[in-house]
LUMBA-258276 format. One record per atom (N, C-alpha, C, CB): z, x, y; atom name; residue in one letter; residue number from 1. Coordinates in nm, 4 decimals, m for minus. Glycine has a CB too. Layout:
<atom <Z,X,Y>,CA,A,NUM>
...
//
This chain:
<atom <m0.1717,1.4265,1.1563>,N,X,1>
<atom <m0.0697,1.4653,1.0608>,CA,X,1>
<atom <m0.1353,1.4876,0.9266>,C,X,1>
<atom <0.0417,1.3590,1.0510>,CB,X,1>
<atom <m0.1310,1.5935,0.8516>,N,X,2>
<atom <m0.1497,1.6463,0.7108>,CA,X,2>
<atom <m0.0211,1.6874,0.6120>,C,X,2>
<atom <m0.2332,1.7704,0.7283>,CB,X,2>
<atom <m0.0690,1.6424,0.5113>,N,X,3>
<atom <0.0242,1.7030,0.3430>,CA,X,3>
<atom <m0.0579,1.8053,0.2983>,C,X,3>
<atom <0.0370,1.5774,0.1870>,CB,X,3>
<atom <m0.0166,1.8854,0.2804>,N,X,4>
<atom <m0.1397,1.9997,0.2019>,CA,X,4>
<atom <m0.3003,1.9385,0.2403>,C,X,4>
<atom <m0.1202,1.9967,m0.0144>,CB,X,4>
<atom <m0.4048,1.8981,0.1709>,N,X,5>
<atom <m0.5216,1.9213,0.2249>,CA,X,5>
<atom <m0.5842,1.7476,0.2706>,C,X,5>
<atom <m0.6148,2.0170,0.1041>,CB,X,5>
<atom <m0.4748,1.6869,0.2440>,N,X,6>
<atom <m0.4800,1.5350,0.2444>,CA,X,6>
<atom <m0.4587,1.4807,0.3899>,C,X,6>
<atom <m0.3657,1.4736,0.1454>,CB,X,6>
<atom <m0.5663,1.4033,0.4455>,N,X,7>
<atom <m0.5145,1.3859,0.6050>,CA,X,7>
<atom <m0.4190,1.2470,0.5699>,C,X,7>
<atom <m0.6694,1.3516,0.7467>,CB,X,7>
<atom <m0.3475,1.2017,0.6659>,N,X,8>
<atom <m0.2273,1.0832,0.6314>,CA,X,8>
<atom <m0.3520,0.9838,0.7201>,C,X,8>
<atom <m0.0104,1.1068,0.7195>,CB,X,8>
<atom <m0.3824,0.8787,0.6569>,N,X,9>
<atom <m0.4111,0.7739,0.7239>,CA,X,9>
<atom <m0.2739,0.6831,0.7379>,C,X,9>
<atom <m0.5283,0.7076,0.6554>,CB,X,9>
<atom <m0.2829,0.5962,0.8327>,N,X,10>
<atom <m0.1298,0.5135,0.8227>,CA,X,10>
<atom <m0.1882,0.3819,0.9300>,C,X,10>
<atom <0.0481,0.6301,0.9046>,CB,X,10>
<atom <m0.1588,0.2582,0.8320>,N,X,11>
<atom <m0.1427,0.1637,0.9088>,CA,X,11>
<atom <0.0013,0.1039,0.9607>,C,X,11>
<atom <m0.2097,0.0827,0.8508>,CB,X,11>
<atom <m0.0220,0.0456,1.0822>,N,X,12>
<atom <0.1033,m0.0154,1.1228>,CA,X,12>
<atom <0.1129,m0.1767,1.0671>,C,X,12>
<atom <0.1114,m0.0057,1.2904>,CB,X,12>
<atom <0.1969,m0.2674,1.0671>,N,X,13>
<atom <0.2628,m0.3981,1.0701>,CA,X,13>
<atom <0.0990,m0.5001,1.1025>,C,X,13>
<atom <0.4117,m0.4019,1.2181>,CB,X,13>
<atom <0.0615,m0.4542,1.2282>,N,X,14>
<atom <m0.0250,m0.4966,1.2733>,CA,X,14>
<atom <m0.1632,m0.5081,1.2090>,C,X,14>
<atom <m0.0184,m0.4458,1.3618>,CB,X,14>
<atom <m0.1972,m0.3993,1.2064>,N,X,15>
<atom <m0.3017,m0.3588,1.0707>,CA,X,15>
<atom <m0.3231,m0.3992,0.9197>,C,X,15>
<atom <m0.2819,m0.2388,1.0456>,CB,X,15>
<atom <m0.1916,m0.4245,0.8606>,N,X,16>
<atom <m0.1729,m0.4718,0.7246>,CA,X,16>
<atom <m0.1454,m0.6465,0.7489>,C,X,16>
<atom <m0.0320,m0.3798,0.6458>,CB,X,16>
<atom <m0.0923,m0.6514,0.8681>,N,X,17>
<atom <m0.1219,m0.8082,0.8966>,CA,X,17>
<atom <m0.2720,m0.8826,0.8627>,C,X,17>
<atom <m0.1008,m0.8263,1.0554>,CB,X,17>
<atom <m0.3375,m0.8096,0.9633>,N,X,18>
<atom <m0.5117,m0.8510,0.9952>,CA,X,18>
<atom <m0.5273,m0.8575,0.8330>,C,X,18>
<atom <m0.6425,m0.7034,1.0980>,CB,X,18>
<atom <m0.5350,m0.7502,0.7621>,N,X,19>
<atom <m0.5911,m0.7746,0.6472>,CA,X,19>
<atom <m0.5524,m0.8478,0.5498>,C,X,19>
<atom <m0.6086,m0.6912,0.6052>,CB,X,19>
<atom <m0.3953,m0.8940,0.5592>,N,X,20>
<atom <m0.3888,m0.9993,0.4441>,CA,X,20>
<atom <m0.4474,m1.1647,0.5412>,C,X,20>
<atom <m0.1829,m1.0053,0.3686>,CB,X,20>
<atom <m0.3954,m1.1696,0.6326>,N,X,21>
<atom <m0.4456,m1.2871,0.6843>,CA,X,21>
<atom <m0.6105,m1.3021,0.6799>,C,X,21>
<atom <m0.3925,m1.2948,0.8246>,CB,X,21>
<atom <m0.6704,m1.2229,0.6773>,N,X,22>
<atom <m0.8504,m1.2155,0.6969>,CA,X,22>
<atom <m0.9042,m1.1825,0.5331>,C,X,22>
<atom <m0.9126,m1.0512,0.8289>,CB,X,22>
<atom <m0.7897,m1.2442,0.4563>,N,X,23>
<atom <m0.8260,m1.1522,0.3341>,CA,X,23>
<atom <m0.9230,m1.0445,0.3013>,C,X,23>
<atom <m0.8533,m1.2202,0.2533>,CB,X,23>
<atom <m0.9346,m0.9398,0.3640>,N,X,24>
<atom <m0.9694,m0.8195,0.2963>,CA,X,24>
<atom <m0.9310,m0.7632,0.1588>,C,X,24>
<atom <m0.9357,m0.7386,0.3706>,CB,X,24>
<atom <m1.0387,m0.7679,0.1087>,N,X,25>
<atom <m0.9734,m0.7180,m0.0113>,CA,X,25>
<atom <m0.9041,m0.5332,m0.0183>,C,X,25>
<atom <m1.1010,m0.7437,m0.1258>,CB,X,25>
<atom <m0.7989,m0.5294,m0.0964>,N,X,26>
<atom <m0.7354,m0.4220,m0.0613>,CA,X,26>
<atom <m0.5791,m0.4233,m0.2123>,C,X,26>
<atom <m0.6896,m0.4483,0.1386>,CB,X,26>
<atom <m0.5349,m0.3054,m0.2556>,N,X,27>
<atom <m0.4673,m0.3522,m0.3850>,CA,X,27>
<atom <m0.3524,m0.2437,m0.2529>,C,X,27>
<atom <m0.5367,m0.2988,m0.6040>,CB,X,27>
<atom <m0.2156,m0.3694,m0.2556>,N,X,28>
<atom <m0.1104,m0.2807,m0.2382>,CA,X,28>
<atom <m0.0102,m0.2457,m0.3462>,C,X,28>
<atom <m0.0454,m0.3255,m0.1396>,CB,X,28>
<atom <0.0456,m0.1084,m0.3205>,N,X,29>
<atom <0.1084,m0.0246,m0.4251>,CA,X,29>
<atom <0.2835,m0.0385,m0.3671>,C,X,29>
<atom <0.0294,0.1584,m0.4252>,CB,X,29>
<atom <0.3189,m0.1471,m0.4147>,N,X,30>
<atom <0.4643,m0.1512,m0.3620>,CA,X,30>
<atom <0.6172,m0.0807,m0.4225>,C,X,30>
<atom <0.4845,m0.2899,m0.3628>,CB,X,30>
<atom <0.6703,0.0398,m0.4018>,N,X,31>
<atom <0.7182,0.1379,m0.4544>,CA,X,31>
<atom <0.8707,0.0692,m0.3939>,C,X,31>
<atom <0.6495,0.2944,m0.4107>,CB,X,31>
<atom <0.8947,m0.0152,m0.4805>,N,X,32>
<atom <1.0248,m0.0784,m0.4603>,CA,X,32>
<atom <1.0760,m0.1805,m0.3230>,C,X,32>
<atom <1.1095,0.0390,m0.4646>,CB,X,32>
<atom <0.9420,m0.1941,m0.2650>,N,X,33>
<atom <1.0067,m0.3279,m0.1709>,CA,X,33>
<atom <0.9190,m0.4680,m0.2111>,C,X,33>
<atom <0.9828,m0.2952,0.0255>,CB,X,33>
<atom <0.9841,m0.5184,m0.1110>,N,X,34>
<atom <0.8915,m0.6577,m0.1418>,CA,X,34>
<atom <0.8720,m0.7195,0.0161>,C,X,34>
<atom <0.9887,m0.7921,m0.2622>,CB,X,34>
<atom <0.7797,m0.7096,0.0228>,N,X,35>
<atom <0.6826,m0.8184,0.1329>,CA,X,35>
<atom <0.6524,m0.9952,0.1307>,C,X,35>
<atom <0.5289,m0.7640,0.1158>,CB,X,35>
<atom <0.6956,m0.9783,0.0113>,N,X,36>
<atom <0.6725,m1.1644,m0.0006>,CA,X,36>
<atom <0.7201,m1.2495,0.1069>,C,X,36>
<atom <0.7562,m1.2353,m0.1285>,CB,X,36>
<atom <0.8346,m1.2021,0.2212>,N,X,37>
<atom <0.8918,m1.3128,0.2691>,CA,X,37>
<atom <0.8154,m1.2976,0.3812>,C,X,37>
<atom <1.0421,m1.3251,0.2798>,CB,X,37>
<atom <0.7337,m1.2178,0.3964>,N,X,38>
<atom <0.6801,m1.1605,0.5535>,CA,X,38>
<atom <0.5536,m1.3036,0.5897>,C,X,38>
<atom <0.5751,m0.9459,0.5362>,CB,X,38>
<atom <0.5623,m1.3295,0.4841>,N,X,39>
<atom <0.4174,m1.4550,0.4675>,CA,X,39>
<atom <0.4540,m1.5781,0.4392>,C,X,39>
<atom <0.3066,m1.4322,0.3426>,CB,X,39>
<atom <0.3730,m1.7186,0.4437>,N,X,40>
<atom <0.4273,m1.8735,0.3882>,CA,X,40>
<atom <0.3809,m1.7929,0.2373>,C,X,40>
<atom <0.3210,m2.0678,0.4547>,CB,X,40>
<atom <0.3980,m1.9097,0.1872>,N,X,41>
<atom <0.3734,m1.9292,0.0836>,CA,X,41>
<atom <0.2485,m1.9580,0.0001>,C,X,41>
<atom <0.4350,m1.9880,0.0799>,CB,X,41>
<atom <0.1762,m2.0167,0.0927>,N,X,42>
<atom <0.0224,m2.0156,0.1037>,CA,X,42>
<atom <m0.0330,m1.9204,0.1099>,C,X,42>
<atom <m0.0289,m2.0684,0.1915>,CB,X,42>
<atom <m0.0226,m1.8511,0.2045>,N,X,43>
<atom <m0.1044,m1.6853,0.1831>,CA,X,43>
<atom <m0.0326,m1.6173,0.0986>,C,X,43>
<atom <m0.1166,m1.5786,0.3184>,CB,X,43>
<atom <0.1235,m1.5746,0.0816>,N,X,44>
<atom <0.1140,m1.5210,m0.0474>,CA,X,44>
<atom <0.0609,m1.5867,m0.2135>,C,X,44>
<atom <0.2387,m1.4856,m0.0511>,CB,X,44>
<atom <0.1011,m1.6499,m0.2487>,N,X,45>
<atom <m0.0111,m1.7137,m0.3192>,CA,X,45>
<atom <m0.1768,m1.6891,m0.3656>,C,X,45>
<atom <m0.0125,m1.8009,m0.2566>,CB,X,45>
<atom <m0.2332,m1.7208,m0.2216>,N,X,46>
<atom <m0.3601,m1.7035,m0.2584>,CA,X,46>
<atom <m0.4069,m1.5914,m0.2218>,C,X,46>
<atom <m0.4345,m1.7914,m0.2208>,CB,X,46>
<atom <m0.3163,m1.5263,m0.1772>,N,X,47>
<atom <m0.3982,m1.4046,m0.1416>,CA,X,47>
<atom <m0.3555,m1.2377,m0.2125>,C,X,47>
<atom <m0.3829,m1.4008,0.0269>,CB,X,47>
<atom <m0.2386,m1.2385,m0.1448>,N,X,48>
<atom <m0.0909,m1.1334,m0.1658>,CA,X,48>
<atom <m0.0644,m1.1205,m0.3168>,C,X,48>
<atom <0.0694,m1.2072,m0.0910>,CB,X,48>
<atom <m0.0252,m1.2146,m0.3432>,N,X,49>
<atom <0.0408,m1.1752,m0.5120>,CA,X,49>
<atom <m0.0835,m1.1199,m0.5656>,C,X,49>
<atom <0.1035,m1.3256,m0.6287>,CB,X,49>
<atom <m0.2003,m1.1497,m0.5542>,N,X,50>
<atom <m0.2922,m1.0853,m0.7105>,CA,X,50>
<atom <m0.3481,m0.9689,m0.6283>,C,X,50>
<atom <m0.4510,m1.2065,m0.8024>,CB,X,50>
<atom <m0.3301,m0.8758,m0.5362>,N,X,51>
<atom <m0.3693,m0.7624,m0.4674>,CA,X,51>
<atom <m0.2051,m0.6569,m0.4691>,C,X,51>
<atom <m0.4369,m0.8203,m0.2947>,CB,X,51>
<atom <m0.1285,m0.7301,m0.5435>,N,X,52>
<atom <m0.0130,m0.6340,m0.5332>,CA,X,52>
<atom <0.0311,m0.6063,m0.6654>,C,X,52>
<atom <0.1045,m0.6860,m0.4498>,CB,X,52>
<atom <0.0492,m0.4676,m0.6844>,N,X,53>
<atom <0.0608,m0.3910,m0.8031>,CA,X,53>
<atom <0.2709,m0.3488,m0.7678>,C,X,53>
<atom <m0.0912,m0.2225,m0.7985>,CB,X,53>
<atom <0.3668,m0.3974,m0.7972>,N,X,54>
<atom <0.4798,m0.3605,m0.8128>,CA,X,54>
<atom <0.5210,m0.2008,m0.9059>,C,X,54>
<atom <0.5272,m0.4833,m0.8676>,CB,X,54>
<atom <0.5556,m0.1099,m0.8861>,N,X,55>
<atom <0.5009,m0.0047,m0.9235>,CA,X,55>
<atom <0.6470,0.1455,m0.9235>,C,X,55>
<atom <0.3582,0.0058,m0.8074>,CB,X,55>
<atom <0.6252,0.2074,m0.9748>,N,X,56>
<atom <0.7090,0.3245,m0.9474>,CA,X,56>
<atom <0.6619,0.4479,m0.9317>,C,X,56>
<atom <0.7911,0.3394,m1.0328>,CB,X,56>
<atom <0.7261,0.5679,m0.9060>,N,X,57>
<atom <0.6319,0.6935,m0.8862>,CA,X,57>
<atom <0.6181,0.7647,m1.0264>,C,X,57>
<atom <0.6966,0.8050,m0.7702>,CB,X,57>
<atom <0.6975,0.7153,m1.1229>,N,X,58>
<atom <0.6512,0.7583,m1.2642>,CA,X,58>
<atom <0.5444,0.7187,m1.3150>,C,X,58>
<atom <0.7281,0.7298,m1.3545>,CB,X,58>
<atom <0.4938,0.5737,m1.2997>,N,X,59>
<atom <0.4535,0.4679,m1.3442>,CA,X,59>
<atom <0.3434,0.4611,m1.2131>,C,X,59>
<atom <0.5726,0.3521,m1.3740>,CB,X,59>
<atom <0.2652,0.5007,m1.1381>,N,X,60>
<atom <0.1505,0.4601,m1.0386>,CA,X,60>
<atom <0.0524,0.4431,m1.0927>,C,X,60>
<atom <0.1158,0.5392,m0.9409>,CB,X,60>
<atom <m0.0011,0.5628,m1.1687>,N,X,61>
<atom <m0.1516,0.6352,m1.2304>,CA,X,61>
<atom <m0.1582,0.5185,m1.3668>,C,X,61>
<atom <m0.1342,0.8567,m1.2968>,CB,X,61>
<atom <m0.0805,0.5091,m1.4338>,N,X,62>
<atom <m0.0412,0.4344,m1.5006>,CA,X,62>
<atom <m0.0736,0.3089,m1.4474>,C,X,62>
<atom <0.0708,0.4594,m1.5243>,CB,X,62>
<atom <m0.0408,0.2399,m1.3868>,N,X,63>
<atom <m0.0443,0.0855,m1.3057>,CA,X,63>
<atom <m0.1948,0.0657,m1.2836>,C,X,63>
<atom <0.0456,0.0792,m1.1366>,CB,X,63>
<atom <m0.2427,0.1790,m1.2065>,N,X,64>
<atom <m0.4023,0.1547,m1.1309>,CA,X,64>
<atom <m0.4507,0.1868,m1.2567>,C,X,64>
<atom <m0.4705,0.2619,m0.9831>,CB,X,64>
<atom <m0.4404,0.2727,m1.3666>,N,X,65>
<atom <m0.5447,0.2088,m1.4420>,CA,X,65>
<atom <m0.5646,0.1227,m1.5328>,C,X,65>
<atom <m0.5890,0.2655,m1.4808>,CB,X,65>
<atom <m0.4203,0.0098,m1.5688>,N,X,66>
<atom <m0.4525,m0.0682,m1.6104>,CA,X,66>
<atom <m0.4560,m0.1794,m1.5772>,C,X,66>
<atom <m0.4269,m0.0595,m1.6714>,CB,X,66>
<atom <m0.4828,m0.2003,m1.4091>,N,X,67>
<atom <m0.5345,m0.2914,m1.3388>,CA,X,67>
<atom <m0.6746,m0.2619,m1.3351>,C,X,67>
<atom <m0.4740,m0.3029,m1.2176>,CB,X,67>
<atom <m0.7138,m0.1520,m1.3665>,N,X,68>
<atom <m0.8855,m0.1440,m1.3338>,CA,X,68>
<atom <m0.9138,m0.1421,m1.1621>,C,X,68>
<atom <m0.9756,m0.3070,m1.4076>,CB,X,68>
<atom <m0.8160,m0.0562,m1.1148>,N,X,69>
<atom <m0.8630,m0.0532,m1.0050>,CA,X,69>
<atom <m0.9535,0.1217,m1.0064>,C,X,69>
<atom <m0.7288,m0.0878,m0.8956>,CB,X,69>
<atom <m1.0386,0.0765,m0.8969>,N,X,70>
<atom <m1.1753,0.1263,m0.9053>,CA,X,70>
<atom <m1.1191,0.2279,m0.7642>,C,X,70>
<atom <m1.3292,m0.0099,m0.8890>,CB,X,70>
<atom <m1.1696,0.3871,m0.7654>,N,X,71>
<atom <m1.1711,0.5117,m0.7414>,CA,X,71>
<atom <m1.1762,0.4787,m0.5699>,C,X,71>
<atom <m1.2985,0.5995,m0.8246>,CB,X,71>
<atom <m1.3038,0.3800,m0.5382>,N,X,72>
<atom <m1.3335,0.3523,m0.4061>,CA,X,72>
<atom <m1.2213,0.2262,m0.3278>,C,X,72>
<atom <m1.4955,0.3049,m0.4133>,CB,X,72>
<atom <m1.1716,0.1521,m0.4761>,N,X,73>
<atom <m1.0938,0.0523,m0.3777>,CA,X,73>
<atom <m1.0055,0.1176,m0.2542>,C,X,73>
<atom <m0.9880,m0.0343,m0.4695>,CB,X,73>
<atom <m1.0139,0.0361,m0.1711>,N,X,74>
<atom <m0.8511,0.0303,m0.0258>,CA,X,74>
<atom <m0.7488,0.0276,m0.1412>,C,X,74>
<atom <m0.8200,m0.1674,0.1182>,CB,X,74>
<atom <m0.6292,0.1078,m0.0895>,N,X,75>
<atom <m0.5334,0.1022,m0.1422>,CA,X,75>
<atom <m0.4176,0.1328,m0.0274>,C,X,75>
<atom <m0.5473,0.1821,m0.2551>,CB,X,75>
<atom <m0.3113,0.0655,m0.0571>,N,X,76>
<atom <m0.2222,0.0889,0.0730>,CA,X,76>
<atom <m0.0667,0.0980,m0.0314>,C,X,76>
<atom <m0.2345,m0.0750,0.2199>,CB,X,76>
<atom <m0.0158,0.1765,0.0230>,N,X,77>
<atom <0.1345,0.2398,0.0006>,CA,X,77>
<atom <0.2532,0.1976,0.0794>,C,X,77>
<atom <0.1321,0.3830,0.0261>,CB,X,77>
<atom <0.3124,0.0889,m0.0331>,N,X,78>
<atom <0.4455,0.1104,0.1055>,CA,X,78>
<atom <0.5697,0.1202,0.0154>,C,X,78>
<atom <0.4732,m0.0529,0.2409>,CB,X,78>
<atom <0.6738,0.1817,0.0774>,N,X,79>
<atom <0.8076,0.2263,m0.0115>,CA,X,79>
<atom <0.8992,0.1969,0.0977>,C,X,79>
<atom <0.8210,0.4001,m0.0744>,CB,X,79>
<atom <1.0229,0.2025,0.0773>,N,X,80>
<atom <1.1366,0.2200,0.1871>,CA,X,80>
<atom <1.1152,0.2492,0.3195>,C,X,80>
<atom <1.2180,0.3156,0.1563>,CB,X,80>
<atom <1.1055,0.3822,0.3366>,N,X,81>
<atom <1.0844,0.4788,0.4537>,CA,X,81>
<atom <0.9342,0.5242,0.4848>,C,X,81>
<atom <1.1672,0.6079,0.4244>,CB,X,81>
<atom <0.8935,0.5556,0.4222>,N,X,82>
<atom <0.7331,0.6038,0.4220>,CA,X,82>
<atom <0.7129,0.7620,0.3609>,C,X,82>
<atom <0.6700,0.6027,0.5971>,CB,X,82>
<atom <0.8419,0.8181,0.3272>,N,X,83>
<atom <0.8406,0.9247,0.2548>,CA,X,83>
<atom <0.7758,0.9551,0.1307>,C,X,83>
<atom <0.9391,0.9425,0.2408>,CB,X,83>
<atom <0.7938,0.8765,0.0350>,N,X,84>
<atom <0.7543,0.8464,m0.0606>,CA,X,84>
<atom <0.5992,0.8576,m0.0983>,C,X,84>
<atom <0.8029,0.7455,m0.0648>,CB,X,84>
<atom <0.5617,0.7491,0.0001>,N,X,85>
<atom <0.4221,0.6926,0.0254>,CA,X,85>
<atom <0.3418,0.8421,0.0388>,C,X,85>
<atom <0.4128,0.5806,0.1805>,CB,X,85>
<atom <0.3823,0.9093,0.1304>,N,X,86>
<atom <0.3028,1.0699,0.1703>,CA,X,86>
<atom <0.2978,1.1387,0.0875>,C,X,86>
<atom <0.3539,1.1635,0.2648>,CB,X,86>
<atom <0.3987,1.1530,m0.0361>,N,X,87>
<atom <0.3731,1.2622,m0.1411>,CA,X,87>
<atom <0.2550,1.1321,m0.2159>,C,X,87>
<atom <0.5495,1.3334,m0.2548>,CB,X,87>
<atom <0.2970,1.0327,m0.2541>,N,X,88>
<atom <0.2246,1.0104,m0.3625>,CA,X,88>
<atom <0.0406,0.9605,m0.3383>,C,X,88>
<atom <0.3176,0.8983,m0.4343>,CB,X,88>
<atom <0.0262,0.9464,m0.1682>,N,X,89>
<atom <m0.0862,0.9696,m0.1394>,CA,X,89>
<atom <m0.1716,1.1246,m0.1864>,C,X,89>
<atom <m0.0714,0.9442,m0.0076>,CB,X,89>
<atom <m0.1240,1.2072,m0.1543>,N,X,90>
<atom <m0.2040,1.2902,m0.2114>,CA,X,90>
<atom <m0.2073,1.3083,m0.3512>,C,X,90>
<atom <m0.1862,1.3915,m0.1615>,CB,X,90>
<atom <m0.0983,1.2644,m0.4270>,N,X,91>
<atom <m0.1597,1.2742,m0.5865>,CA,X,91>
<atom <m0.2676,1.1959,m0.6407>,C,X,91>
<atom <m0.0605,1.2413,m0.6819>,CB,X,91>
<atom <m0.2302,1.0519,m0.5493>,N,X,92>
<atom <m0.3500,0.9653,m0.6146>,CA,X,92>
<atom <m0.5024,1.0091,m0.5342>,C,X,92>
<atom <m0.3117,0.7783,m0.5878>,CB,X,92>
<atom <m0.5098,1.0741,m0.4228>,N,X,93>
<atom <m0.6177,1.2052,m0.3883>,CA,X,93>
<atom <m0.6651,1.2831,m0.5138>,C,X,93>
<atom <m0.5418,1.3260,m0.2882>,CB,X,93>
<atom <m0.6103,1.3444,m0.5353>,N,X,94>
<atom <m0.5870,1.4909,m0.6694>,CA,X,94>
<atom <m0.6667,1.3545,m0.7743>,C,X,94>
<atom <m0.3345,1.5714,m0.7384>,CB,X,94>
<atom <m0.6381,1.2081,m0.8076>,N,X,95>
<atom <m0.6812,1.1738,m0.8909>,CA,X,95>
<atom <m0.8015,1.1204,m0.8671>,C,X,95>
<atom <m0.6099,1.1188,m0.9404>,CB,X,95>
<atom <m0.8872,1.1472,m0.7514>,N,X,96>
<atom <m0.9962,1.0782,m0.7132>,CA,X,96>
<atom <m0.9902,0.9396,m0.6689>,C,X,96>
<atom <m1.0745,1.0844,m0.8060>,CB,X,96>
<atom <m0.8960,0.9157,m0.6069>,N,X,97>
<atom <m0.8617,0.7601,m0.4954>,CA,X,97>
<atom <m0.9108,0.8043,m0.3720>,C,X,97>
<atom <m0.6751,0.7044,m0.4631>,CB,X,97>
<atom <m1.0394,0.7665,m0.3298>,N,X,98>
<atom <m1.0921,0.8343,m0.1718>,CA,X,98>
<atom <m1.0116,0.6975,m0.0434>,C,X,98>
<atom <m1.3423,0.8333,m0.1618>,CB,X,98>
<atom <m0.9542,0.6048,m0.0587>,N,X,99>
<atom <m0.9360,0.5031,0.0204>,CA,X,99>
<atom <m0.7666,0.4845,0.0717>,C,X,99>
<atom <m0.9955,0.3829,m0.0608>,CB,X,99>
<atom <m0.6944,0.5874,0.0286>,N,X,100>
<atom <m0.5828,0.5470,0.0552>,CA,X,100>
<atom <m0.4753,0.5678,0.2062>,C,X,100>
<atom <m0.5388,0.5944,m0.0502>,CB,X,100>
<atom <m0.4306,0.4736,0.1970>,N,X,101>
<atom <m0.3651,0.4496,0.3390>,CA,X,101>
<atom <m0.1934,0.4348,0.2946>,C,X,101>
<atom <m0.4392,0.2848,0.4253>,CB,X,101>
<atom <m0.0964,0.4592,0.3708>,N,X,102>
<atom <0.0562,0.3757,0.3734>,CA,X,102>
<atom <0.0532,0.3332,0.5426>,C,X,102>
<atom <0.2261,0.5018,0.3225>,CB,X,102>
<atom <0.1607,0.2480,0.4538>,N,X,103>
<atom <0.2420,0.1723,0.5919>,CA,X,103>
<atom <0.3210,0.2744,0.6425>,C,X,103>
<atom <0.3499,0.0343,0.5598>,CB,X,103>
<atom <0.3596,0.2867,0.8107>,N,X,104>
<atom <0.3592,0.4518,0.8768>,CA,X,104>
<atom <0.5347,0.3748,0.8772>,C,X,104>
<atom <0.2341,0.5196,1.0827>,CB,X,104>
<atom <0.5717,0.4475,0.8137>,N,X,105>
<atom <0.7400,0.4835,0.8426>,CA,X,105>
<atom <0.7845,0.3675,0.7024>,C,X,105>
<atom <0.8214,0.4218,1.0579>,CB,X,105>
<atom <0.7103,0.3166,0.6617>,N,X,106>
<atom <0.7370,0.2025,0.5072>,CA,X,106>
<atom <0.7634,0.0846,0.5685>,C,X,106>
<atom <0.8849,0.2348,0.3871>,CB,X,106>
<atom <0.8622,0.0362,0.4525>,N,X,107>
<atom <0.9091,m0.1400,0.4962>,CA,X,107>
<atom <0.9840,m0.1037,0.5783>,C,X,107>
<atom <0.9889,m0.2564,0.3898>,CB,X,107>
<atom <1.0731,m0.0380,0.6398>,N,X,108>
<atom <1.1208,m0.0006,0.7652>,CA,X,108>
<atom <1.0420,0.0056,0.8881>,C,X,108>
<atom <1.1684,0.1090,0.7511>,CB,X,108>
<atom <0.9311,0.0258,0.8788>,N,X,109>
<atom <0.8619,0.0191,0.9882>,CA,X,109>
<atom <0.7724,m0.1071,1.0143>,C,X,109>
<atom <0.7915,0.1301,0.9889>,CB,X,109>
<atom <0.7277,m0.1506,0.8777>,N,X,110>
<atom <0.7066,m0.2985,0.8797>,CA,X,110>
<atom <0.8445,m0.3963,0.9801>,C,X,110>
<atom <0.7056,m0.3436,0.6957>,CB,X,110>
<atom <0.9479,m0.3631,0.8900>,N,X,111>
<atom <1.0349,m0.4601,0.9940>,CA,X,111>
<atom <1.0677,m0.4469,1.1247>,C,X,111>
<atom <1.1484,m0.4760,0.9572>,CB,X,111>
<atom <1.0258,m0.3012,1.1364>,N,X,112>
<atom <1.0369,m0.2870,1.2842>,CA,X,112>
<atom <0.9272,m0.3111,1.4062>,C,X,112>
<atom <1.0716,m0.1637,1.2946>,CB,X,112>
<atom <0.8033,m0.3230,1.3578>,N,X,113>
<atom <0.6654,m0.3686,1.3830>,CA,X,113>
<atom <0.6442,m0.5244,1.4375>,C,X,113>
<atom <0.5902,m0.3509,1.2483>,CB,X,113>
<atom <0.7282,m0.6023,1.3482>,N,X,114>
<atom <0.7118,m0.7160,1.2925>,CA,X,114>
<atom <0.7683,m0.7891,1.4359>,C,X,114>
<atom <0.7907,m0.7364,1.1388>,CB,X,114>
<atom <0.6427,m0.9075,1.4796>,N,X,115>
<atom <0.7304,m0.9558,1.5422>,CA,X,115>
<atom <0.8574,m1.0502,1.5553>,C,X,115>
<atom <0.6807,m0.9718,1.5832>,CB,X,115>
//
């Protein structure tokens, strides 16, 4: 699957699991949901809250750079549906973000993933 010249990477439930539990480092771009309950409290905590940027589509470019997130970081997208996530992957492309991924269908598909 492609947006104009941008291929869609997409992780599932499963995938974004492994990596907060294995802490990988990785900054998620959360476009109006919240994931906090998906975890104890312990891993969000030490892991989750300081890798998550709360964010809007006015306000993204804006956010990453005054977190100082860096051109090469992982970055992962999740919004509602996953609509969202696909346009604004390729802008942050256009801005030189080579690492970016969304969650495939959004927090909707998270909950539907989820066991």
């Amino acid at each position: 699957m492609s947006v104009g010249s941008s291929s869609v990477q997409e992780i599932s439930f499963f995938q974004l699991d492994n990596l907060v539990r294995n802490r990988i480092p990785f900054v998620l771009l959360s476009l109006g949901v919240d994931i906090s309950g998906f975890y104890d409290e312990v891993v969000y905590q030490n892991h989750l809250i300081s890798q998550t940027i709360s964010t809007t589509r006015e306000s993204i470019l804006k956010d990453l750079s005054s977190k100082n997130v860096l051109s090469e970081s992982a970055i992962i997208l999740v919004c509602p549906r996953g609509d969202l996530s696909i346009r604004l992957k390729a802008t942050l492309e256009k801005q030189g973000y080579r690492n970016v991924y969304l969650v495939r269908n959004g927090f909707a598909g998270l909950l539907k993933d989820r066991p």
